[in-house]
C-alpha positions in Angstrom: 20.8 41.6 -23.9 24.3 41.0 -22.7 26.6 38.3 -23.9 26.3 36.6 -20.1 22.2 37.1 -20.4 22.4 35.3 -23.6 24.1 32.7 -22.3 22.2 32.1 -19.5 19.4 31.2 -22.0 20.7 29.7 -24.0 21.1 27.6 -20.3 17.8 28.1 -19.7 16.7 26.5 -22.8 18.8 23.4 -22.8 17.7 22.8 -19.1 14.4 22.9 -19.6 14.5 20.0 -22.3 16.9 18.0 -20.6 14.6 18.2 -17.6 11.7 17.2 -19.9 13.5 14.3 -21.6 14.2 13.0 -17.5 10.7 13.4 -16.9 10.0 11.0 -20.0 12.5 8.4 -18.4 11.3 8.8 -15.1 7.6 8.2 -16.5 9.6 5.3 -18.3 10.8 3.6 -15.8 7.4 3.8 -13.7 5.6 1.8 -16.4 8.0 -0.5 -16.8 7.7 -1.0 -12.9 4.0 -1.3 -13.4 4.0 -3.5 -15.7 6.6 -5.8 -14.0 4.1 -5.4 -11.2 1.1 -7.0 -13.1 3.5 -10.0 -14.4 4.5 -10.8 -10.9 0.9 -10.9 -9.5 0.0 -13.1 -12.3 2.9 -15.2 -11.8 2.3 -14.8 -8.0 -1.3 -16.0 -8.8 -0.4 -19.1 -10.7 2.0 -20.3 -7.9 0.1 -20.1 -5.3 -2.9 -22.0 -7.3 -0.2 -24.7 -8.0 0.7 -25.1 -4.4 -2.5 -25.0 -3.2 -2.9 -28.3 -5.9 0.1 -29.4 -4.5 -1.0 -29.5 -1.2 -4.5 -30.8 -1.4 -3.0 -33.7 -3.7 -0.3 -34.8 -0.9 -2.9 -34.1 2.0 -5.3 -36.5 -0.6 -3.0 -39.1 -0.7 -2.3 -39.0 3.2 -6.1 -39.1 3.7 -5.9 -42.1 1.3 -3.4 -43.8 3.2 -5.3 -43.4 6.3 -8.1 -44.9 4.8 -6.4 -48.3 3.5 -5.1 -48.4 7.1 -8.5 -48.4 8.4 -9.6 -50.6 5.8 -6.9 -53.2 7.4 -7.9 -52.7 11.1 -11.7 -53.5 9.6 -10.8 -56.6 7.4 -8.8 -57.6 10.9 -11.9 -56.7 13.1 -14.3 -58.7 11.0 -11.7 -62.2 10.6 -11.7 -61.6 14.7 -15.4 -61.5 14.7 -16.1 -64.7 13.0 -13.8 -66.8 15.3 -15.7 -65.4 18.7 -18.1 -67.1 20.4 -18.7 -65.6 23.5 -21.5 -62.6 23.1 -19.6 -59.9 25.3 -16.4 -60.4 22.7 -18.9 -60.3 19.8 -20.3 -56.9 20.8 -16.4 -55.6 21.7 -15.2 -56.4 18.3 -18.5 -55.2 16.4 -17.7 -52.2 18.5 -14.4 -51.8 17.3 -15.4 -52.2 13.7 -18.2 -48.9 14.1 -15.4 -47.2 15.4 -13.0 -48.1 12.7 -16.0 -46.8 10.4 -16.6 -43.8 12.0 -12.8 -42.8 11.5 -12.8 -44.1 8.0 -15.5 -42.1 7.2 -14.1 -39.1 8.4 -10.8 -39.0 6.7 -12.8 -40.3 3.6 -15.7 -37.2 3.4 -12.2 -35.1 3.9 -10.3 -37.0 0.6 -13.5 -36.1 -1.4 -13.0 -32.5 -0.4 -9.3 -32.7 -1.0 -10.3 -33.7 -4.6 -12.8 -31.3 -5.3 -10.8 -28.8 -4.1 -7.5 -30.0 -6.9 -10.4 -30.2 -9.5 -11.7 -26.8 -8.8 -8.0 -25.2 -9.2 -6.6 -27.1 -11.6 -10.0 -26.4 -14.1 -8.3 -22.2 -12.9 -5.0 -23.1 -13.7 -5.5 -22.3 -18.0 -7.1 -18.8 -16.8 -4.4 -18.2 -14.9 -1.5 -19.4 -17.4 -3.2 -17.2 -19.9 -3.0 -14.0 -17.5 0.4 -14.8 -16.7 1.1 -15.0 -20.7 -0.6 -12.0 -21.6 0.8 -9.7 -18.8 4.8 -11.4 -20.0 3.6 -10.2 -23.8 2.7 -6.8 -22.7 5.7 -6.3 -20.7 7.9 -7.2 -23.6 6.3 -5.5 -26.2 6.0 -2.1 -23.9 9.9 -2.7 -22.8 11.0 -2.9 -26.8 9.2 0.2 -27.1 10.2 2.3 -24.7 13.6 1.5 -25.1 13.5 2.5 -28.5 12.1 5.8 -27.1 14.7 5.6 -24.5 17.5 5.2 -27.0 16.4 8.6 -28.9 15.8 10.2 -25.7 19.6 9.8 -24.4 21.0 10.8 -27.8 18.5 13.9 -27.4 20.1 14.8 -23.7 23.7 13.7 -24.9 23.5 16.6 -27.4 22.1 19.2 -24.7 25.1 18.3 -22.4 27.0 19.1 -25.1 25.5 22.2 -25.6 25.3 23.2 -21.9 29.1 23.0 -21.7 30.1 25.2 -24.5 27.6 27.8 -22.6 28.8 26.9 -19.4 32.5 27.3 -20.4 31.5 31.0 -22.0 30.0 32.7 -18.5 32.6 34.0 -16.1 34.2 31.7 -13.2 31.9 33.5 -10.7 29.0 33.1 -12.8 29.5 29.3 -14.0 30.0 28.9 -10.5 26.6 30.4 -9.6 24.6 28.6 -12.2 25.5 25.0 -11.4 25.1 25.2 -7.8 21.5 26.6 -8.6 21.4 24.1 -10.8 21.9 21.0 -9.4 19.6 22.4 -5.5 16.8 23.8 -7.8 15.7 20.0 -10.1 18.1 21.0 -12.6 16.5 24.6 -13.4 19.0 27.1 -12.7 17.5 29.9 -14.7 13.5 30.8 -15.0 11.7 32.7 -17.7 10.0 35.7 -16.5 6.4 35.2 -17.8 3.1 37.3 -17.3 5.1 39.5 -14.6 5.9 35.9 -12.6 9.1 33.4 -12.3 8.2 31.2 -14.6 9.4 27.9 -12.0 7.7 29.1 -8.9 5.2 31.7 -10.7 6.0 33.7 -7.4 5.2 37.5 -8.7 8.0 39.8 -9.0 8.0 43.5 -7.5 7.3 46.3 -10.2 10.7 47.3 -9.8 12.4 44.0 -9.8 9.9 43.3 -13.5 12.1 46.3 -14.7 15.2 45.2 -13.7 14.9 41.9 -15.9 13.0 43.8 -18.2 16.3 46.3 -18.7 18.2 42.7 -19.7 20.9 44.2 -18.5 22.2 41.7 -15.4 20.7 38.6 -13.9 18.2 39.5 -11.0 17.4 36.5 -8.1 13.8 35.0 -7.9 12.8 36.0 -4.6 10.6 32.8 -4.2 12.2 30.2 -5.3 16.4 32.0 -5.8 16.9 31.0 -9.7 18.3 33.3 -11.9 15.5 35.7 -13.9 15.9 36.3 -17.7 13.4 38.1 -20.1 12.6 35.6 -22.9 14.1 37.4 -26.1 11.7 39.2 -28.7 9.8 36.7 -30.3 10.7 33.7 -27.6 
């Protein structure tokens, strides 16, 4: 194997753990969005439980309102109906009282409602408030985690930059040129292991004659499905 086969890897090798190591962040990131998720639907939950209180409570005490006015008109009604004497009067006024009923009655079947309503959500709210706890818990405990993972994980793909530049610094202009534009337009796998007669990125099968080519190790040959660079994995790799 040439010096510039070795090299590339060496490349190889370092690219496919820092790749890994992203992979572990991305997957990272997507629980702690998940998780986030859940705590925002519970909080979501317990706000709009506390607005729906809210509201039945004021549209209660409008209801309640409504009623003491009615209660007025009827007191007023009644005092009216004592002082009349003439029959035709008597039955306007009695009128007026049924009606004054009628309406009371209304906006007071509605108040009950109202307050079975607040009692039935606010006898939810500890369920919820204990959702909402639980899911906050679990989000810190799982983001303490994995940024302890993450922590170990950046030091890990710290040392494989490192690494990647002293290899990329020993290939040729040409060829350090080659590598990172494959590189950074193939997910940041420049080079592919040829394994089981296939690349090992796009498994696409190589050509008898191509298979001997890399086998040779003697220059880099192109994956014809998917254009990284081939290497043979060293004896006992």
């Amino acid at each position: 194997m040439t010096e510039e086969l070795r090299l590339h890897w060496a490349l190889h090798e370092v690219d496919a753990r820092s790749v890994a190591h992203e992979r572990t962040l991305a997957r990272h990131r997507e629980q702690r969005a998940a998780c986030e998720t859940r705590v925002s639907a519970a909080r979501k939950t317990l706000v709009a439980l506390d607005q729906r209180v809210a509201a039945a409570q004021k549209r209660r005490r409008e209801l309640e309102a409504g009623i003491a006015d009615f209660d007025t008109q009827q007191h007023r009604f009644e005092r009216q109906l004592e002082a009349v004497t003439d029959q035709r009067q008597f039955e306007a006024v009695r009128h007026e009282i049924e009606a004054v009923r009628a309406k009371r009655d209304v906006l007071e079947t509605e108040a009950l409602e109202r307050l079975e309503d607040e009692e039935r959500e606010s006898s939810a709210r500890p369920e919820r408030v204990q959702a909402l706890e639980r899911a906050t818990h679990e989000f810190e405990v799982l983001s303490a985690r994995l940024q302890a993972e993450a922590e170990v994980v950046q030091a890990e793909l710290d040392a494989l930059d490192a690494q990647r530049a002293n290899a990329v610094a020993g290939l040729p202009p040409e060829a350090r040129t080659r590598y990172e534009r494959l590189r950074t337009g193939r997910a940041g796998i420049a080079v592919a292991a040829v394994r089981d007669g296939a690349c090992g990125e796009c498994h696409h099968k190589l050509t008898p004659v191509a298979l001997q080519e890399v086998r040779r190790r003697e220059r880099l040959v192109g994956c014809e499905g998917c254009g990284r660079l081939l290497v043979s994995p060293p004896d006992g790799a």
